[in-house]
Backbone as CSV, one residue per row, in Angstrom:
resi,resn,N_x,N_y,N_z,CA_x,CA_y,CA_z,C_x,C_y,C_z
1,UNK,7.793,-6.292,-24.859,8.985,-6.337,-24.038,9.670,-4.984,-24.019
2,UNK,10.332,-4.459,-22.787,10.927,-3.350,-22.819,12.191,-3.069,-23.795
3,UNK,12.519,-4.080,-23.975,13.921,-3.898,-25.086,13.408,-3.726,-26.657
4,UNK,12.234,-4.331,-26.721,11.594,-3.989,-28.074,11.529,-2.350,-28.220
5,UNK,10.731,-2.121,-26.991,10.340,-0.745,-27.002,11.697,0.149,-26.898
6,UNK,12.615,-0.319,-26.272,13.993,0.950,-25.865,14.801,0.742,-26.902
7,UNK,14.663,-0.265,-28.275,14.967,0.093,-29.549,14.307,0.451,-29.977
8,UNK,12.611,0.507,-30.326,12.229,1.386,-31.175,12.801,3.278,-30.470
9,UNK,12.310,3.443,-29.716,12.970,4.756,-29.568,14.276,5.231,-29.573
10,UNK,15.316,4.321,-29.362,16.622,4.530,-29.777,16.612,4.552,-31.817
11,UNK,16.020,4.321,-32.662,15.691,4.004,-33.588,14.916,5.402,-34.002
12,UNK,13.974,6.071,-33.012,13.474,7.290,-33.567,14.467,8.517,-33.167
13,UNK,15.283,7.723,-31.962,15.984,9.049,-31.709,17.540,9.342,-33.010
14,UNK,17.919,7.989,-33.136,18.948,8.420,-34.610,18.132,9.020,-35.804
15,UNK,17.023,8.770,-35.661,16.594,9.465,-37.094,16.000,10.894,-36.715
16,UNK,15.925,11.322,-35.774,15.700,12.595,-35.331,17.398,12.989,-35.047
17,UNK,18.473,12.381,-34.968,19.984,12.793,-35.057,20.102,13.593,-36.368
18,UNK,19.792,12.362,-37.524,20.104,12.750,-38.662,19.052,13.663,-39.354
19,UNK,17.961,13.602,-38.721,17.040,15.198,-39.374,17.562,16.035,-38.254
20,UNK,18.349,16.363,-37.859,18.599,17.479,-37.179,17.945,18.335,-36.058
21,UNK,17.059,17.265,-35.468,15.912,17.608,-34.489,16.105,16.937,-33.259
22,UNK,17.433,16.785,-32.740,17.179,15.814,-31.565,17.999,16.978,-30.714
23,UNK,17.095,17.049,-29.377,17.601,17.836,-28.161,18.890,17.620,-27.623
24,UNK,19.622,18.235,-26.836,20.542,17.278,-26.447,20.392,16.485,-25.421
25,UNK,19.327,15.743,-24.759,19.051,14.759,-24.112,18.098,13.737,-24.716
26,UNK,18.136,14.110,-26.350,17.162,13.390,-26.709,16.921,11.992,-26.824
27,UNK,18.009,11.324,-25.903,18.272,9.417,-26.240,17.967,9.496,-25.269
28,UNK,17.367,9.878,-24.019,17.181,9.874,-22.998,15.795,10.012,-23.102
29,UNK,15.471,10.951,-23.259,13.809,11.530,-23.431,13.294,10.332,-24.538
30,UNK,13.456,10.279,-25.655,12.963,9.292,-26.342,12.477,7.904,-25.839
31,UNK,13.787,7.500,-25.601,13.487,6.221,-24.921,12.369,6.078,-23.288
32,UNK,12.942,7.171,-22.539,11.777,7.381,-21.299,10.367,7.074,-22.075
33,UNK,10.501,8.354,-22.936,9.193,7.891,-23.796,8.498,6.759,-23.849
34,UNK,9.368,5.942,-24.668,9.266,4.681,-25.210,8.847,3.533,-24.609
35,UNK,9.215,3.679,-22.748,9.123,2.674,-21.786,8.325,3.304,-20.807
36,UNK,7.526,4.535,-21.101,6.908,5.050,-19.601,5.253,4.792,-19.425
37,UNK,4.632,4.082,-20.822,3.496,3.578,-20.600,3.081,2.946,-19.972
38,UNK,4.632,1.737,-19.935,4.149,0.570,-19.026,4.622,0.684,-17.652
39,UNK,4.606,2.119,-17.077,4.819,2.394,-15.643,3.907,1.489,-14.834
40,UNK,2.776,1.085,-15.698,1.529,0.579,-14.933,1.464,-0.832,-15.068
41,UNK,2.842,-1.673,-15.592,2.779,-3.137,-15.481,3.914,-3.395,-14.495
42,UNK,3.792,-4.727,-13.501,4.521,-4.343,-12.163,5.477,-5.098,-12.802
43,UNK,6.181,-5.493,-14.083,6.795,-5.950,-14.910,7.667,-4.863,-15.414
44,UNK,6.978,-3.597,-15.835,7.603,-3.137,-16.801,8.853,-2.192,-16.602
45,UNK,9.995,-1.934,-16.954,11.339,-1.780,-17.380,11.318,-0.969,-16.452
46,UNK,10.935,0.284,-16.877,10.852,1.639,-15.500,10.524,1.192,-14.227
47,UNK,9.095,0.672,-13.911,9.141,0.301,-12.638,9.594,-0.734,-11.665
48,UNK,10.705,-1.741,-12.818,12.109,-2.531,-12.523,12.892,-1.848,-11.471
49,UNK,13.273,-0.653,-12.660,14.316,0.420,-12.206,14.399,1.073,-10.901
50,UNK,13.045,1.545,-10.618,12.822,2.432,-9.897,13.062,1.611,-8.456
51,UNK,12.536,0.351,-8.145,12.458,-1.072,-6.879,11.763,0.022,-5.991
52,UNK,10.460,0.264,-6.281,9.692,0.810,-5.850,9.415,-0.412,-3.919
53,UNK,9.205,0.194,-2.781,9.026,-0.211,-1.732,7.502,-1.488,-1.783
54,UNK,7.624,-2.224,-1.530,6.208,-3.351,-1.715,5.076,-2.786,-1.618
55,UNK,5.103,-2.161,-0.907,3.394,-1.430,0.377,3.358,-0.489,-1.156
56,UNK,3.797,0.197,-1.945,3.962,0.812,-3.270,3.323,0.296,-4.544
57,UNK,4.171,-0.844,-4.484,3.838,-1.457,-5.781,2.405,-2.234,-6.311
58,UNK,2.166,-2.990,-4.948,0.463,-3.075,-5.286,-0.449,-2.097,-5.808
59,UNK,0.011,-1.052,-4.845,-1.508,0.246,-4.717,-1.451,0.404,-6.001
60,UNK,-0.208,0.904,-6.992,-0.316,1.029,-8.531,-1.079,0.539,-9.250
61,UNK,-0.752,-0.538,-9.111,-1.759,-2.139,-9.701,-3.034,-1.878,-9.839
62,UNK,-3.178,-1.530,-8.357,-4.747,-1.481,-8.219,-5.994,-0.407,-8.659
63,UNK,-4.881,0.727,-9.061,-5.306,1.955,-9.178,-5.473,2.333,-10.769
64,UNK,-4.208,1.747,-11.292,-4.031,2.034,-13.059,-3.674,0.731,-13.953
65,UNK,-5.119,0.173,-14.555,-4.679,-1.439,-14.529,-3.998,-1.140,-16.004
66,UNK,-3.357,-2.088,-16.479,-2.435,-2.508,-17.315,-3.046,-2.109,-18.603
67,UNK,-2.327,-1.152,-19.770,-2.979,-0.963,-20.992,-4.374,0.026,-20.798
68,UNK,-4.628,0.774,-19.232,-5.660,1.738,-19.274,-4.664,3.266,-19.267
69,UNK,-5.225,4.144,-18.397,-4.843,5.576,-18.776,-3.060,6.121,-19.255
70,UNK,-2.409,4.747,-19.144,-1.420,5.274,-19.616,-0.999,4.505,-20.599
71,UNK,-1.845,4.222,-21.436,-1.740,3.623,-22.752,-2.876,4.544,-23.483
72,UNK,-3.019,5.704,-23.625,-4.010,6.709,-24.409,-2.985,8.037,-25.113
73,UNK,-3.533,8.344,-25.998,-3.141,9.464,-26.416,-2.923,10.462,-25.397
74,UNK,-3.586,10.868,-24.764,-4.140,11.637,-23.815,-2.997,11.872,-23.228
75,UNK,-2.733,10.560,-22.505,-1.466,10.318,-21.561,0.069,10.975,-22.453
76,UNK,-0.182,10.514,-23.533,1.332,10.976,-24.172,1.219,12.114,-24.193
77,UNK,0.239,12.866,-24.498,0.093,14.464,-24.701,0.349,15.055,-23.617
78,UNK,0.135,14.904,-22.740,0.349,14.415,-20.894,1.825,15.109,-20.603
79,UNK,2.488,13.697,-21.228,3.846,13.485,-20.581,4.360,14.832,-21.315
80,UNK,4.375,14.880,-22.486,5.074,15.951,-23.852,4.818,17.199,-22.956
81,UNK,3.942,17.333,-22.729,3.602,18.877,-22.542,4.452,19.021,-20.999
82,UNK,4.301,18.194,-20.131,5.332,17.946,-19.053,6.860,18.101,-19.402
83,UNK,7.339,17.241,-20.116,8.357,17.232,-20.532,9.061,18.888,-21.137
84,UNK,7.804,19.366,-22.235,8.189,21.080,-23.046,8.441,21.859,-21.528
85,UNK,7.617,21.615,-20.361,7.316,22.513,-19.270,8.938,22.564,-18.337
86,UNK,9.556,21.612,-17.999,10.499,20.940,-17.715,11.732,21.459,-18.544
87,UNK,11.465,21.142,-19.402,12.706,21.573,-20.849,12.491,23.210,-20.619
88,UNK,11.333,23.864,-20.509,11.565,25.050,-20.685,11.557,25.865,-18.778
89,UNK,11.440,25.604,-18.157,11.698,26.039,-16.961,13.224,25.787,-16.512
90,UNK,13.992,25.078,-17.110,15.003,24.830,-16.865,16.044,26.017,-18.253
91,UNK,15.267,26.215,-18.321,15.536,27.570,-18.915,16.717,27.510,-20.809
92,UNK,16.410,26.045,-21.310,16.767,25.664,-22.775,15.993,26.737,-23.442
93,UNK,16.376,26.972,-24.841,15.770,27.498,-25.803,14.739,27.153,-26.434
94,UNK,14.212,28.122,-27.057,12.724,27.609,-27.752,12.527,26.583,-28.378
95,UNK,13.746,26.099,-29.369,13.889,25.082,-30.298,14.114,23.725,-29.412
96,UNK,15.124,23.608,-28.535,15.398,22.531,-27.643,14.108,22.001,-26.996
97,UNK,13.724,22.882,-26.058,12.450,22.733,-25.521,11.256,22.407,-26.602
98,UNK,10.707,22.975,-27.494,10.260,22.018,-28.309,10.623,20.464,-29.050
99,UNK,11.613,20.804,-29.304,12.878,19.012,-29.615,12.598,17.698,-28.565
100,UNK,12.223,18.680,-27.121,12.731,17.430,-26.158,11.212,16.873,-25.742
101,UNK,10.346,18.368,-26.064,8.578,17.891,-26.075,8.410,16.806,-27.409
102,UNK,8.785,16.649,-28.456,8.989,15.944,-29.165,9.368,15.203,-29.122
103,UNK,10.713,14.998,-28.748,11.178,13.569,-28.634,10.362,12.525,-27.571
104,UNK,9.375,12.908,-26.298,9.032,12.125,-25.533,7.705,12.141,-26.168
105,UNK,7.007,12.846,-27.124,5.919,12.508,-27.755,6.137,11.270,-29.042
106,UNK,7.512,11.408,-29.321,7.145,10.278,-30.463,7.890,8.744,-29.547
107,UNK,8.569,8.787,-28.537,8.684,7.654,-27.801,7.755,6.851,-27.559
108,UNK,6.844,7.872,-26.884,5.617,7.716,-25.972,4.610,6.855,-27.213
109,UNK,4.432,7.889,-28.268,3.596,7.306,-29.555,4.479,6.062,-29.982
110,UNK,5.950,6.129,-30.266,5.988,4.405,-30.607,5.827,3.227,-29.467
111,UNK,5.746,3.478,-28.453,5.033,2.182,-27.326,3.689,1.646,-27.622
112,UNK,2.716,2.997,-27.804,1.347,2.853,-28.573,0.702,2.183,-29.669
113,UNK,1.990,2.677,-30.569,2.401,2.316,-32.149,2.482,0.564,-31.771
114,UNK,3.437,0.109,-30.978,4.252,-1.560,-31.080,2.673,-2.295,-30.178
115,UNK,2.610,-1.389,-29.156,1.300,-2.327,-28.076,0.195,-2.678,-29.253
116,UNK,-0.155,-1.934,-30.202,-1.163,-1.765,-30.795,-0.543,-3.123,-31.630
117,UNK,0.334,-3.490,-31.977,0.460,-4.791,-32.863,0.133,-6.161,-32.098
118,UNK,0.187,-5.928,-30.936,-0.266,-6.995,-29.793,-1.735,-7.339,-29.832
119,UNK,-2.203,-8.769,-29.653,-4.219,-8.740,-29.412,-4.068,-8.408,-28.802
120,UNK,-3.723,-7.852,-27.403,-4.354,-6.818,-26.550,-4.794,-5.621,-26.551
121,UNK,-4.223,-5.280,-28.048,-4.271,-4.233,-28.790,-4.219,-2.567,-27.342
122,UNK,-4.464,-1.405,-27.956,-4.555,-0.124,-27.100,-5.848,0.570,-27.804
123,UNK,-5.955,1.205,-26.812,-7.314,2.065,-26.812,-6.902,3.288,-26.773
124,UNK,-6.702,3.846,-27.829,-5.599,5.182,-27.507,-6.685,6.518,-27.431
125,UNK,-7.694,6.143,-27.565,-8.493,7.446,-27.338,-9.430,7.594,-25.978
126,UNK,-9.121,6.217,-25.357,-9.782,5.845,-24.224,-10.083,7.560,-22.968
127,UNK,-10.871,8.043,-22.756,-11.959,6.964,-22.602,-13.558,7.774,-23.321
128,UNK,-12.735,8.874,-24.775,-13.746,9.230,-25.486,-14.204,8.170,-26.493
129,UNK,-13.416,7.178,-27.236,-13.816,6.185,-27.796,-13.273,4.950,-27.033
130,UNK,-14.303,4.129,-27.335,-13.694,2.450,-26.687,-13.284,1.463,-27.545
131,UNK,-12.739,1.990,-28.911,-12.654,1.065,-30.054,-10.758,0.908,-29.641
132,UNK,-10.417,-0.536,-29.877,-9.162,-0.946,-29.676,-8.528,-1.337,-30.881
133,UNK,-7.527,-0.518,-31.028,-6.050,-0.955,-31.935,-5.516,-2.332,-31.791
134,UNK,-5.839,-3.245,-32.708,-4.797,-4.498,-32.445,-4.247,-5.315,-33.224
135,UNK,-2.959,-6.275,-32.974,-2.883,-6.846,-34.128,-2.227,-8.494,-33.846
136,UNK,-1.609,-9.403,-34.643,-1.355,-10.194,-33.833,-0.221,-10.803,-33.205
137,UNK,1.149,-10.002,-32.762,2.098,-9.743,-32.256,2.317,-10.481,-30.889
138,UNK,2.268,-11.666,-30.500,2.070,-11.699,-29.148,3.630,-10.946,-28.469
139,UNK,3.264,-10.861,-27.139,4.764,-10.012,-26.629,5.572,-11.416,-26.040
140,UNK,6.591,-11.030,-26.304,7.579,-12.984,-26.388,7.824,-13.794,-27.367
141,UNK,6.677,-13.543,-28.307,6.627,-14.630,-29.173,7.795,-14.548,-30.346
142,UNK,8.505,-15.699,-31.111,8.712,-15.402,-32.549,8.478,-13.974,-33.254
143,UNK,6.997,-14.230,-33.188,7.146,-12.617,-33.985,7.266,-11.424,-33.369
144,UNK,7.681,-11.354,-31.813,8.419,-10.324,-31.615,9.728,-9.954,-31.801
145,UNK,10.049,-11.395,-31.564,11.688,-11.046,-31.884,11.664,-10.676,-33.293
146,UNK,11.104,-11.437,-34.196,11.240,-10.804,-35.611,11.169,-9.695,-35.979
147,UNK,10.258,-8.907,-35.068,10.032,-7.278,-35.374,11.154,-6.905,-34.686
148,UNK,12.008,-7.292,-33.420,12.941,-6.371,-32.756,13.796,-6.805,-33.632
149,UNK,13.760,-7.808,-34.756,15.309,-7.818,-35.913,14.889,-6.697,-37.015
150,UNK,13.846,-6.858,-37.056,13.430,-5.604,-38.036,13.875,-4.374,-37.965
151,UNK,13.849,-4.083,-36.270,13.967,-2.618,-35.987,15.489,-2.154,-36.347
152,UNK,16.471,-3.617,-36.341,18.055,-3.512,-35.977,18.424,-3.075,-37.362
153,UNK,17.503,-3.850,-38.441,17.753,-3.434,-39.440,17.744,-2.234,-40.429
154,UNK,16.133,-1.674,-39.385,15.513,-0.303,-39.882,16.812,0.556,-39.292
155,UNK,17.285,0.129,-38.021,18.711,1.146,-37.529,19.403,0.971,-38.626
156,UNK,20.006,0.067,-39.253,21.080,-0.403,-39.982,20.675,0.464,-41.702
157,UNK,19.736,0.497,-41.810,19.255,1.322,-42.898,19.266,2.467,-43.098
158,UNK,18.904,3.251,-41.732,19.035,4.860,-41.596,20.041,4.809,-41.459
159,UNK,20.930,4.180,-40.539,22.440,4.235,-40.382,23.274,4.921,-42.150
160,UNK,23.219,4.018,-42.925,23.850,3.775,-43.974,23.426,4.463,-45.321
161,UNK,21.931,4.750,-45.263,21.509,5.422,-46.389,20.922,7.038,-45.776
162,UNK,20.794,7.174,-44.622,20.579,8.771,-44.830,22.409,9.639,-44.200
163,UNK,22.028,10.236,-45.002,23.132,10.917,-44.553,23.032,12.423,-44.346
């Protein structure tokens, strides 16, 4: 679910607050991160957002099926290096611009990270290996919500003990 995912990256982006590594758009970038895998489910959060035109939304479908090229490493390395290119043409500093390539690389990696607890598991090396990450998480189920209480708590933890 997208709210699973736009807390885990709200979740990496406070702890990149408190290590001292977060860009200043980094709750932004993170979370993009976090929700831009599933550009390719006609479900998923971003392409909610976007109310992409009909004659649109099929061709996607048809072109990048669900859990393929933008569920790979590849793809996150993808976006990051997009993102550093972006951050740094817009003319931020060396450190920022690295921060904000970062922050959409570890978004991007926790979507990977949570899909991979799903049996549908991810193929993150696709399409040099075909071996799939999985686990048994269904998305909806009980034990998702249990992990999105987990995450509130993992907030509630960094919150209170790092300082």
């Amino acid at each position: 679910m997208g709210s699973t995912h736009a807390l885990a990256g709200f979740v990496i982006w406070f702890a990149m607050v408190k290590a001292n590594i977060s860009p200043p758009l980094g709750i932004i970038v993170v979370i993009l991160g976090s929700l831009l895998p599933d550009i390719d489910h006609p479900n998923g959060t971003l392409r909610q957002m976007m109310d992409l035109p009909k004659f649109l939304k099929q061709p996607i479908g048809e072109i990048i099926p669900h859990r393929g090229p933008t569920h790979t490493i590849w793809a996150g390395i993808g976006f990051s290096l997009l993102t550093l290119g972006l951050a740094a043409w817009t003319g931020n500093s060396l450190l920022v611009t690295l921060g904000t390539g970062l922050a959409m690389l570890l978004g991007y990696g926790s979507h990977l990270i949570l899909d991979s607890l799903n049996p549908s598991g991810v193929k993150w090396l696709s399409p040099l290996r075909d071996s799939k990450l999985h686990g048994p998480i269904r998305t909806g189920s009980r034990g998702e919500e249990l992990f999105f209480y987990g995450l509130i708590g993992a907030f509630v933890l960094v919150a209170l003990l790092w300082h």
